[in-house]
C-alpha positions as CSV (number, residue, x, y, z in Angstrom):
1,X,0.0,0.0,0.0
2,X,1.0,3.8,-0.9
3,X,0.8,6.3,1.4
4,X,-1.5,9.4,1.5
5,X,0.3,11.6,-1.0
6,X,1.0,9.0,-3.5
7,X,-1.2,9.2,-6.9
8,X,-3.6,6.3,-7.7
9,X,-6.6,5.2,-9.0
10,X,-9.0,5.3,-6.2
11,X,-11.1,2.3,-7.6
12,X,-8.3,-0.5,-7.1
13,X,-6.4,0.7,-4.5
14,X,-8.0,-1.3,-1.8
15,X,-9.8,-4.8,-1.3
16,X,-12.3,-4.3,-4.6
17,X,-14.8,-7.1,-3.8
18,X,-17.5,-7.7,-1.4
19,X,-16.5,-9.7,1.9
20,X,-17.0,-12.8,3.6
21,X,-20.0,-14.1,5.8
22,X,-18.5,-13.6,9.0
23,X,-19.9,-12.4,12.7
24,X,-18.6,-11.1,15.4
25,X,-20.2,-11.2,19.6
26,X,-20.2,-8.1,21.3
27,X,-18.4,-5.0,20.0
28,X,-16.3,-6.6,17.5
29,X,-12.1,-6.7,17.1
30,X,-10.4,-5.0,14.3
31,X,-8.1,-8.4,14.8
32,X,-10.6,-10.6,13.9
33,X,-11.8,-9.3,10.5
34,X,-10.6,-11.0,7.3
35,X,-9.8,-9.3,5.1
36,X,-8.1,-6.9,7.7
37,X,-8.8,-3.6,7.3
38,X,-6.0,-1.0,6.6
39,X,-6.1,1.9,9.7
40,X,-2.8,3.5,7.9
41,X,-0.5,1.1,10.3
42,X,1.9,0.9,7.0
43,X,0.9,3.8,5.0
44,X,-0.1,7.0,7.2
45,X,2.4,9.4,6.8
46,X,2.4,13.0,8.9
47,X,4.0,16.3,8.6
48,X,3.5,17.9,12.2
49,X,-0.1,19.5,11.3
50,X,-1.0,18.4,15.3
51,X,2.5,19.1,16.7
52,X,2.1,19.5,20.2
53,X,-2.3,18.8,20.1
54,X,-3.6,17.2,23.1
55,X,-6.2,14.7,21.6
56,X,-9.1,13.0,23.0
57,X,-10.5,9.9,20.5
58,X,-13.2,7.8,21.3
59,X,-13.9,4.3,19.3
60,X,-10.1,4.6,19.2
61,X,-9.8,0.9,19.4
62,X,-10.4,0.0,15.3
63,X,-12.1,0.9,12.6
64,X,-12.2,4.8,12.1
65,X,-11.7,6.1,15.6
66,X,-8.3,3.7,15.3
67,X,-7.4,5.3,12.1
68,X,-8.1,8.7,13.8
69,X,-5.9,8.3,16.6
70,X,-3.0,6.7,14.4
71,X,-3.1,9.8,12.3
72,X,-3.2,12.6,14.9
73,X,-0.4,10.9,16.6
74,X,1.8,10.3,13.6
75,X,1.1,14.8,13.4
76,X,2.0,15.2,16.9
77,X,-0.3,14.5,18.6
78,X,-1.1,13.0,22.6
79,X,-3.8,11.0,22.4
80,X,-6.6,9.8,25.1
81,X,-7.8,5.9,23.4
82,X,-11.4,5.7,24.6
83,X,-12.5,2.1,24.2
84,X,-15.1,-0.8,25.5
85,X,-12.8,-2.9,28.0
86,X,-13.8,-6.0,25.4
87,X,-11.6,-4.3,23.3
88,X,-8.1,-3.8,25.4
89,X,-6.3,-6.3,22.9
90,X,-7.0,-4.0,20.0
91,X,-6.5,-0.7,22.2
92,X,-2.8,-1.8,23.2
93,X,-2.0,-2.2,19.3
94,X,-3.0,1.7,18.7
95,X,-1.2,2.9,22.0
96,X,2.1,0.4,20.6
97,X,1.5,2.9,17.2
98,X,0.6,6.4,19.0
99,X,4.3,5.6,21.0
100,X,6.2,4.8,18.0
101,X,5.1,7.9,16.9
102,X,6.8,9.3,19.4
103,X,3.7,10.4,21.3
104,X,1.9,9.9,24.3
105,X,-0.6,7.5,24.7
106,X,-3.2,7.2,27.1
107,X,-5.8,3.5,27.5
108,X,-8.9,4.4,28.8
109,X,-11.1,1.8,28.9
110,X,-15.3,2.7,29.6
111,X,-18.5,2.6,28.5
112,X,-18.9,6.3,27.6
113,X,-23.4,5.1,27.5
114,X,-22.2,5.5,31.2
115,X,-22.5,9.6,32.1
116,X,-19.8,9.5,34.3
117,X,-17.3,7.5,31.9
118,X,-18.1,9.6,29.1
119,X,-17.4,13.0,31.6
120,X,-14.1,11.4,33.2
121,X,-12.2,11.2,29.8
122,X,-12.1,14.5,30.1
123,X,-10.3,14.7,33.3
124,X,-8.4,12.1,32.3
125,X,-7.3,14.0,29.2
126,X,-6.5,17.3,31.3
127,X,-4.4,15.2,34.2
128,X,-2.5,12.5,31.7
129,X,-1.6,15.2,28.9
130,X,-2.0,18.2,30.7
131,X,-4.9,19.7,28.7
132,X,-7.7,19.0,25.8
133,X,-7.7,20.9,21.9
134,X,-9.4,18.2,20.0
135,X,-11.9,16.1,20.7
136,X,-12.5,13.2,17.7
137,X,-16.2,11.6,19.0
138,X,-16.2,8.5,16.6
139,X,-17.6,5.7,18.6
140,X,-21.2,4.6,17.7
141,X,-23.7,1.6,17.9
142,X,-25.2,-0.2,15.2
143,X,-27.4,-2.7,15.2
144,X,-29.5,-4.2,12.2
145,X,-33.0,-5.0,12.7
146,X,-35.9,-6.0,9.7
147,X,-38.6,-4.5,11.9
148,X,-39.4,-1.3,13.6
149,X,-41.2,-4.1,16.2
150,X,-37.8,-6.1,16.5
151,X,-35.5,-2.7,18.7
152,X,-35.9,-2.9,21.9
153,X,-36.5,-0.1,23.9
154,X,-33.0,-1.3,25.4
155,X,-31.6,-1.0,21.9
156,X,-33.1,2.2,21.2
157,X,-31.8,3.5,24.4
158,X,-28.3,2.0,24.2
159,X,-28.0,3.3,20.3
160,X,-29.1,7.2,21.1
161,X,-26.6,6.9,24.9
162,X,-23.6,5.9,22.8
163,X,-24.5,8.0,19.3
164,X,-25.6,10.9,21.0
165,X,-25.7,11.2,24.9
166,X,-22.0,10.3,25.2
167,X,-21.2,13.4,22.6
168,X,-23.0,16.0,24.6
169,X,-21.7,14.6,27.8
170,X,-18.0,15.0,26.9
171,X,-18.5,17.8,25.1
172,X,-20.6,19.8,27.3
173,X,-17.6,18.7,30.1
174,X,-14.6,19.6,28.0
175,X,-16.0,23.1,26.9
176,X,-14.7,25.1,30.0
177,X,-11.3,23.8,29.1
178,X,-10.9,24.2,25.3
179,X,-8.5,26.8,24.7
180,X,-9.5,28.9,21.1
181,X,-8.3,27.2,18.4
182,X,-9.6,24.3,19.6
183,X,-11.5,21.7,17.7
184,X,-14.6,19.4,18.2
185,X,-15.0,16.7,15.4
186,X,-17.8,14.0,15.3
187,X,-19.1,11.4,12.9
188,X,-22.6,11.4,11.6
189,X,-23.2,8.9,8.6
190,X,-24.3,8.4,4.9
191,X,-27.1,7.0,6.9
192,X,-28.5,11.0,8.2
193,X,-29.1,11.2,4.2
194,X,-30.0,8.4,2.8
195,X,-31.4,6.1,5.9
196,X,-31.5,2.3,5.5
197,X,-34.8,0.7,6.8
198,X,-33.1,-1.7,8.5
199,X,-31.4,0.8,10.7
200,X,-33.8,3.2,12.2
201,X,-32.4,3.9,15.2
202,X,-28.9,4.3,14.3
203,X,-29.8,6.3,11.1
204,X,-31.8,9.1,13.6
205,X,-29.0,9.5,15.6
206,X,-26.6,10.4,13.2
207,X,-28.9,12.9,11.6
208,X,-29.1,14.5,15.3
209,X,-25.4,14.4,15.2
210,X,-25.2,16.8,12.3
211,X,-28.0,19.0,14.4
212,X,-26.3,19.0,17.4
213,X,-23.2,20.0,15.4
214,X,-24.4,22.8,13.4
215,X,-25.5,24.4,15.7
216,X,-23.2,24.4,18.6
217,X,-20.8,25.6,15.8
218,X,-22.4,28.3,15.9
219,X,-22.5,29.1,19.6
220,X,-18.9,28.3,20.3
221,X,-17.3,30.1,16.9
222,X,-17.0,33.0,18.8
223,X,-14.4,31.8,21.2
224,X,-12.4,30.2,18.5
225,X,-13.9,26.5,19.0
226,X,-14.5,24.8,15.8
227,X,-17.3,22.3,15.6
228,X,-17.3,20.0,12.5
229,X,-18.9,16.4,11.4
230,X,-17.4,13.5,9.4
231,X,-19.8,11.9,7.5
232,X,-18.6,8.4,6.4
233,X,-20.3,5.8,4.4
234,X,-19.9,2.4,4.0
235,X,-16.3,1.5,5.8
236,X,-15.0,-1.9,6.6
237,X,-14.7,-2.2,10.6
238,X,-15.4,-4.6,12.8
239,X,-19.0,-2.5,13.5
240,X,-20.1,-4.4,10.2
241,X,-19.9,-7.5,11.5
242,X,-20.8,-7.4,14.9
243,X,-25.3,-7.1,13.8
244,X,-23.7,-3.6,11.9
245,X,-25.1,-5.2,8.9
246,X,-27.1,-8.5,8.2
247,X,-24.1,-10.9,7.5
248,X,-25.3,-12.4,4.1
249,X,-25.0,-8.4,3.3
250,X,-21.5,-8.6,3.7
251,X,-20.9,-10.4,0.2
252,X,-22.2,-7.0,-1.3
253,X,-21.2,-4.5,1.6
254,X,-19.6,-1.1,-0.5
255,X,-20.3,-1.7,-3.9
256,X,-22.9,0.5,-4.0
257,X,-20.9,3.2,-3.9
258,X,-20.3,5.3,-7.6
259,X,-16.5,3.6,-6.7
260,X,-17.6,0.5,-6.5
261,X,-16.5,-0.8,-3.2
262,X,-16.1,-0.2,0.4
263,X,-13.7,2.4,1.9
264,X,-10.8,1.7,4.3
265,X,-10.1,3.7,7.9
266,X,-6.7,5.1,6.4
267,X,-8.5,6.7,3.7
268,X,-10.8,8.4,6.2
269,X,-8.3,9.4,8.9
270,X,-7.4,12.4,6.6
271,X,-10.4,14.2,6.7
272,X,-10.3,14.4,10.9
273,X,-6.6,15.8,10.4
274,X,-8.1,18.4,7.9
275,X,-11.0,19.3,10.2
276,X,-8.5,19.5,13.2
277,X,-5.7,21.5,11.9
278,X,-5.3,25.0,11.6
279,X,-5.1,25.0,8.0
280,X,-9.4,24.8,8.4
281,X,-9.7,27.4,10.5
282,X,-12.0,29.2,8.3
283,X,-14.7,26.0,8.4
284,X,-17.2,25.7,10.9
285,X,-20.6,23.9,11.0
286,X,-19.4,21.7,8.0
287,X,-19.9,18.3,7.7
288,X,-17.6,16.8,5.3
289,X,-18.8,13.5,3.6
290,X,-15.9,10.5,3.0
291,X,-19.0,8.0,1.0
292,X,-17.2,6.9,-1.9
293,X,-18.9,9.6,-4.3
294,X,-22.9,8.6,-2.8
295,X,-24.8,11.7,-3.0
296,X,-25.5,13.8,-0.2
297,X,-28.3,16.9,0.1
């Protein structure tokens, strides 16, 4: 694999095909997906756009929050790894790669559905690195049900905690401490736009995430705190195969897409150093779509 910078067709670059049946208990492990995904491990290469940035990712385990926190660290950036404790295996692999990058590297394990969790990474983040400038909210739930009947008001409850509670918990905790130039970056979906009816809950939550965003852009702009979303669409992580998607999906999974396949984390991770870096300091309220070339209002 090429890094970043290097010129290619974006079509064949990575795994072209659909994937493999496969299913994964509980929260999933990047470790367990075949084929494995590509977080930038090999191919993320940075240029000090987050020298000296005290970072805060949650999800930070795989999938995009991984690739996140691999590329922030690789710019110079500390980083707070918010994870489910299910996941420690996977979360030690991204600390191993946020310290070869010279960087400090914090594990915090937690469900941030829990208030409290979600409100200590932010004293964590202030007492291990001495401060808080960018927050990268990634984490989510997804879980595919056929009927409206089949989610639970458990499911529903968990979805909407993790999606959305968790954001406006750490958020609304870190805000007294963001110095200006600070900046807040969380995911929405493909699925705010153009919501499968298979995933109800998980679709209305990330629409609210784009809410929630645009406007408390607009509240905070005035002390220098930029607020932005990443909007992803189909990406290969282990939230695909752990009830992400119906698993005789998978076969299919990305080729929707005008590309024709489904994206990898490293080719993601760019778009949260963009939205973190000073170089977008004049963007605000924006919510930048990574979907393979599926159309967005």
């Amino acid at each position: 694999m090429t890094d970043q910078y290097t010129f290619t067709n974006p079509v064949d670059q990575y795994h072209t095909g659909g994937f493999d049946e496969q299913y994964q208990e509980g929260a999933g492990l990047a470790r367990e997906l075949d084929p494995k995904p590509d977080h930038g491990e090999q191919t993320y290469r940075g240029t000090d756009r987050l020298a000296g940035r005290k970072a805060l990712v949650t999800g930070a385990d795989s999938g995009i929050g991984r690739a996140a926190a691999i590329a922030f660290a690789r710019e110079g950036a500390d980083v707070v790894l918010s994870y489910l404790p299910s996941e420690q295996a996977d979360a030690e692999e991204v600390a191993g790669l946020v310290r070869d990058a010279g960087r400090k590297a914090v594990l915090a394990p937690g469900d941030i559905a829990d208030e409290q969790t979600a409100r200590g990474l932010v004293r964590t983040a202030l007492d291990e690195l001495g401060g808080l400038d960018l927050i990268a909210n990634v984490a989510g739930k997804q879980q595919t049900q056929e009927s409206l009947a089949d989610i639970t008001s458990e499911q529903f409850d968990e979805t909407f905690k993790t999606n959305v509670y968790a954001l406006f918990w750490i958020v609304q905790e870190a805000l007294p401490h963001l110095p200006a130039g600070s900046s807040i970056i969380n995911t929405s979906s493909i699925q705010a736009y153009s919501p499968s009816p298979t995933l109800v809950d998980y679709a209305t939550t990330k629409m609210a995430i784009n809410t929630f965003s645009k406007a408390l852009a607009q509240q905070v702009a005035p002390q220098g705190i930029r607020v932005n979303v990443v909007a992803p669409g189909p990406f290969w992580t282990p939230l695909q195969t752990a009830g992400g998607q119906p698993t005789e999906a998978l076969p299919e999974f990305g080729q929707q897409t005008p590309i024709g396949r489904a994206g990898q984390p490293a080719e993601i991770a760019p778009a949260y150093v963009y939205l973190a870096s000073a170089e977008s300091g004049y963007v605000t309220g924006e919510t930048l779509n990574v979907n393979g070339g599926m159309p967005t209002p």
